[in-house]
C-alpha positions as CSV (number, residue, x, y, z in Angstrom):
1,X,62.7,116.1,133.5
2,X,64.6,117.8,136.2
3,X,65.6,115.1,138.2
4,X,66.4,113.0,134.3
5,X,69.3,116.4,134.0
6,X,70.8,116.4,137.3
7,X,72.6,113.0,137.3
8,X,74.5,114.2,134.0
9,X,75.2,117.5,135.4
10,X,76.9,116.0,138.4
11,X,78.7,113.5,136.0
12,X,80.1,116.5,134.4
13,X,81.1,118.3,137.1
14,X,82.9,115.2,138.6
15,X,85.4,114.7,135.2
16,X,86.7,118.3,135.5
17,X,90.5,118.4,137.9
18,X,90.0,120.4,140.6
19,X,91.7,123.6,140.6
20,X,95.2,122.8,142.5
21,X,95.5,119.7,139.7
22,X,94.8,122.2,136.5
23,X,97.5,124.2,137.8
24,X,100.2,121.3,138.8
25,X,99.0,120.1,135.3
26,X,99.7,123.9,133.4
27,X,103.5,123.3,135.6
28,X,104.3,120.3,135.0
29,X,104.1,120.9,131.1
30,X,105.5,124.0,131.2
31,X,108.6,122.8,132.7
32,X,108.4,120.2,129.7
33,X,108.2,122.5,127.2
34,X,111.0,125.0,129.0
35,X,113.3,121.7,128.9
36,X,113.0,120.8,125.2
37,X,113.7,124.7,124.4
38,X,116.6,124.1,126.6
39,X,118.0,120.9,125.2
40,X,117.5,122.7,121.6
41,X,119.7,125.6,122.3
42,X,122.5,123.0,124.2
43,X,122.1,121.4,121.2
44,X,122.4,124.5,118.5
45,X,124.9,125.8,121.0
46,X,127.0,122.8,120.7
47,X,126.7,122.4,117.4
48,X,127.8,126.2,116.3
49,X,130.8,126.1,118.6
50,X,132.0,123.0,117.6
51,X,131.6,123.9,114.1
52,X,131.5,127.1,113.4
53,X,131.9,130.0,115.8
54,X,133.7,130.1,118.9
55,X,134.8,132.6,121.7
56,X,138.0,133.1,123.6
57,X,139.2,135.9,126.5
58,X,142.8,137.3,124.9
59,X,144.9,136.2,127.9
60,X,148.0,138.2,127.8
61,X,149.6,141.7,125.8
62,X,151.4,139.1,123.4
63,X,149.0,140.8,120.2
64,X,149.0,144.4,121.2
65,X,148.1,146.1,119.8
66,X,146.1,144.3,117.7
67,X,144.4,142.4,120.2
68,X,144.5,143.5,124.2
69,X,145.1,141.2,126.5
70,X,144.6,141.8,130.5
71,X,146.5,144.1,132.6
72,X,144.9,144.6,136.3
73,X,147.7,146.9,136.8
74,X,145.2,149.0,134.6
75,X,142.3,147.7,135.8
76,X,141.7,146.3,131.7
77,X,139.8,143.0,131.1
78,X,141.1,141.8,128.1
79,X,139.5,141.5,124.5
80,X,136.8,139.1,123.6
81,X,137.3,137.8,120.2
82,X,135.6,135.5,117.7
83,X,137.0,132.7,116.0
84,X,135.8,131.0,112.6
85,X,136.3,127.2,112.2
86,X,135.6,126.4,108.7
87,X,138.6,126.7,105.9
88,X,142.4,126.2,105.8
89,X,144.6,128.5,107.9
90,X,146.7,131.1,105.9
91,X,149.7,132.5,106.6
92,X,148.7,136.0,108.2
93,X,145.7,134.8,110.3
94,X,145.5,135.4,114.0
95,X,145.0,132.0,114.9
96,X,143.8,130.3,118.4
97,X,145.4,127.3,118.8
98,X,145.4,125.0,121.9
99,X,148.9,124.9,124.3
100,X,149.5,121.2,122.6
101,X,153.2,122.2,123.7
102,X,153.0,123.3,127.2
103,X,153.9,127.1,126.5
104,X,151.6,128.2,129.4
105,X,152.7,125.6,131.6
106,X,150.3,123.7,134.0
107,X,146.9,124.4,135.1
108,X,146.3,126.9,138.1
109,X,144.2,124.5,139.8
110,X,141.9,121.4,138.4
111,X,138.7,122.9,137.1
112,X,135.4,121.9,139.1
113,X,133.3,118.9,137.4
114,X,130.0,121.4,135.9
115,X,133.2,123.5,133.7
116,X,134.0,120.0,132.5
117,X,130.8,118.8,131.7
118,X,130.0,122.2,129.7
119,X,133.0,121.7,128.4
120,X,132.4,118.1,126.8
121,X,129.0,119.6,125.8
122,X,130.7,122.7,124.0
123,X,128.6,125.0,125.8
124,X,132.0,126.4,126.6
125,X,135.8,125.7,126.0
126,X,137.3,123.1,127.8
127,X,138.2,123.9,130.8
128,X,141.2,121.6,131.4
129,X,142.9,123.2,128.5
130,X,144.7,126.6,127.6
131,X,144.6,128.6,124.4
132,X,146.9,131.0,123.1
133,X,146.6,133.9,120.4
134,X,149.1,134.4,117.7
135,X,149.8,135.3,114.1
136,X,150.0,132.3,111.6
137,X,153.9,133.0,110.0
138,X,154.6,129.7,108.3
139,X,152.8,126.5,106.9
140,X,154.1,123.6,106.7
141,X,157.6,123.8,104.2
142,X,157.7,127.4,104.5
143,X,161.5,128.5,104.7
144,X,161.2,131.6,107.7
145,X,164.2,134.0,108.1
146,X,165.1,137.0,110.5
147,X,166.3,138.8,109.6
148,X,166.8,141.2,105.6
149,X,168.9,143.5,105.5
150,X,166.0,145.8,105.9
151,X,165.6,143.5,109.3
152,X,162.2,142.1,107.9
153,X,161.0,138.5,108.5
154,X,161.2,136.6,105.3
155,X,158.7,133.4,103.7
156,X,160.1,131.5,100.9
157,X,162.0,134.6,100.2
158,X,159.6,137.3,100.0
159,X,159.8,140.1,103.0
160,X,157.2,140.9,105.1
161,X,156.2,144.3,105.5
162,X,155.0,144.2,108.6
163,X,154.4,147.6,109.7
164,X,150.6,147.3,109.2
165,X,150.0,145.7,112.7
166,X,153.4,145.1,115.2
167,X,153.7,146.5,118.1
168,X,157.5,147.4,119.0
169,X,158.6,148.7,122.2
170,X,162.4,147.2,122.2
171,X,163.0,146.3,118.4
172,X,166.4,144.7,118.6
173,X,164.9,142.2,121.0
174,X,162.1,141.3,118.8
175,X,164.5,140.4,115.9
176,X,166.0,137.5,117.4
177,X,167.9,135.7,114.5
178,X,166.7,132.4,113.0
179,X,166.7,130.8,109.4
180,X,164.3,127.4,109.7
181,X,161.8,125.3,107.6
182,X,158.5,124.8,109.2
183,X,157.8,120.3,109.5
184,X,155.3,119.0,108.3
185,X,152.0,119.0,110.1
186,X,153.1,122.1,112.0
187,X,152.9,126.0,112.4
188,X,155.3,129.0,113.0
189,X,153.8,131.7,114.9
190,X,154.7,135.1,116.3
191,X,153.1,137.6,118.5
192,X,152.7,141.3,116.7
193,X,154.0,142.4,120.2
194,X,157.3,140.8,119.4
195,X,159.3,141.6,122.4
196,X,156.6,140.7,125.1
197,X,155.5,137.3,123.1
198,X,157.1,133.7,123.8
199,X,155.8,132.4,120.3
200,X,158.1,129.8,117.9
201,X,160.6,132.2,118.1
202,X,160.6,132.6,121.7
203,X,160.7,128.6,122.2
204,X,163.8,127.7,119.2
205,X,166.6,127.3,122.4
206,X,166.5,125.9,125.4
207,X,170.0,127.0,126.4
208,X,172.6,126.2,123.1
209,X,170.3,123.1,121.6
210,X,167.7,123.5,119.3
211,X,164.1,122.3,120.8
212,X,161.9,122.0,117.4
213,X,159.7,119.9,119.7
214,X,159.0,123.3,121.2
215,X,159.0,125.3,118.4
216,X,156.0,124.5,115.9
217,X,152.2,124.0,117.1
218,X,150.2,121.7,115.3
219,X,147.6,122.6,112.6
220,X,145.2,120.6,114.4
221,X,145.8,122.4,117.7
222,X,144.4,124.9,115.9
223,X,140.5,125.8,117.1
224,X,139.9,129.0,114.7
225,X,140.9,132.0,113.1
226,X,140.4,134.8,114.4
227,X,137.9,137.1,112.7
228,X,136.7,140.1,114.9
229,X,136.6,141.9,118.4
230,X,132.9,141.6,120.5
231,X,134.3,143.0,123.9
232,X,134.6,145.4,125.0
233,X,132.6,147.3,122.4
234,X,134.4,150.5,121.9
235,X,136.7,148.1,120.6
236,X,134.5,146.5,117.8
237,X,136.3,145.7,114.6
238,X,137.3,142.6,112.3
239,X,140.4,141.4,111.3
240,X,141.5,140.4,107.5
241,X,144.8,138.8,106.5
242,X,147.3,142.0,105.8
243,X,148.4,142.4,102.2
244,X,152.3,141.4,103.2
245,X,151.7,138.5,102.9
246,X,150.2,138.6,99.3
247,X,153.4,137.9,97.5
248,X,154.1,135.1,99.5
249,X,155.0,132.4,97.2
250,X,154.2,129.1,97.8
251,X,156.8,126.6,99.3
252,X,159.2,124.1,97.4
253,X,161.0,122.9,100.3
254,X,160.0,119.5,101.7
255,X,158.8,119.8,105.0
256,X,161.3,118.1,107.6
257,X,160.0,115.8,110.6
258,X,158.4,118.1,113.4
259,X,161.8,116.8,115.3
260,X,164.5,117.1,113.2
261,X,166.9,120.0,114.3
262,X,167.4,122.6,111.6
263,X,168.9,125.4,113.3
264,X,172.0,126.7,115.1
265,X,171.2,128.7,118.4
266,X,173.0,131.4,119.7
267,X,175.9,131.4,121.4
């Protein structure tokens, strides 16, 4: 009987891994399972920035004091805001919109190939491309004036009372005179720091000629609307669209071609 038993006990003993293959075994599909978790958050990662939620560094002091941008004069990293893709832009939304028009001009230096790929992957924004932060003024056929009598900026007639959120250090420079229609398939915006921002207004000259090819961002350089502050978090708040621009009535002027020249500049 004993010697019938021991045959099958060595049998067993033979078809178990030795202990250095169990735990080469126990790694091996641990990395596996740690690499599908990590494909699935690329994935969901992708997914929500590309369709939903993105974030963006404030670059420059263009939306104080709305928004902060940096200043390492002050030793300040600038505010980390959230963007929301979904829906139509409105006039009065901070908007993020890409530099379509070369407003920032070049690149510092060519981003490295892993920024690119995460890029492509929307793990993060693309690093061979800048953003800039302003306030959405006009759509598409929306007649924009500076400035009232009151010096106000009007839409399609109606004045903006603006006081809610601009930012004025030098106010005769930030009412720089202009009466325009916004083309068609394009954007007028402004910084609320009016004086310190080189928004449409800013960009309406080149010397005496008119450079509506400057002028107006596209609506689909646009990446999101701005909806809150994450960082830093003393700062923590969320942004809605202010009420002067509630009695904004809609346009019924034709929208010209993004090039045609509308405008008189300054002499």
């Amino acid at each position: 009987m004993a010697d019938d038993s021991s045959p099958r006990r060595r049998s067993s003993d033979e078809g178990r891994p030795s202990g250095g293959r169990g735990v080469l075994r126990g790694i091996g599909r641990w990395l596996a399972e740690f690499l599908i978790i990590l494909l699935i958050a690329i994935v969901i990662t992708s997914f929500v920035r590309a369709l939903l939620i993105q974030h963006y560094r404030v670059p420059s002091e263009s939306m104080e004091q709305t928004l902060l941008g940096t200043d390492d004069s002050l030793g300040r990293q600038g505010d980390t805001i959230l963007t929301w893709k979904p829906g139509a832009p409105q006039r009065g939304d901070i908007v993020v919109f890409r530099d379509d028009l070369g407003w920032l001009g070049p690149l510092p230096e060519e981003p490295p190939t892993w920024k690119k790929v995460l890029g492509w992957i929307k793990v993060m924004s693309p690093p061979d491309e800048q953003y800039l932060v302003k306030r959405l003024i006009g759509l598409p056929g929306d007649h924009v004036t500076c400035c009232d009598a009151s010096g106000s900026v009007t839409v399609n007639g109606a004045a903006l009372d603006e006081s809610q959120y601009l930012y004025y250090q030098n106010a005769a420079a930030a009412q720089i005179p202009f009466d325009l229609v916004v083309p068609e398939g394009r954007i007028f915006v402004m910084g609320d720091h009016r004086d310190r921002s080189a928004d449409s207004r800013y960009h309406m000259c080149q010397g005496t000629q008119p450079t509506p090819e400057l002028t107006f961002p596209s609506i689909d350089s646009i990446q999101g609307k701005v909806f809150g502050v994450m960082l830093p978090l003393p700062r923590l708040r969320t942004f809605s669209i202010p009420s002067a621009y509630a009695d904004v009535p809609a346009s019924t002027t034709p929208a010209p071609s993004p090039t045609a020249e509308q405008w008189t500049c300054p002499r």
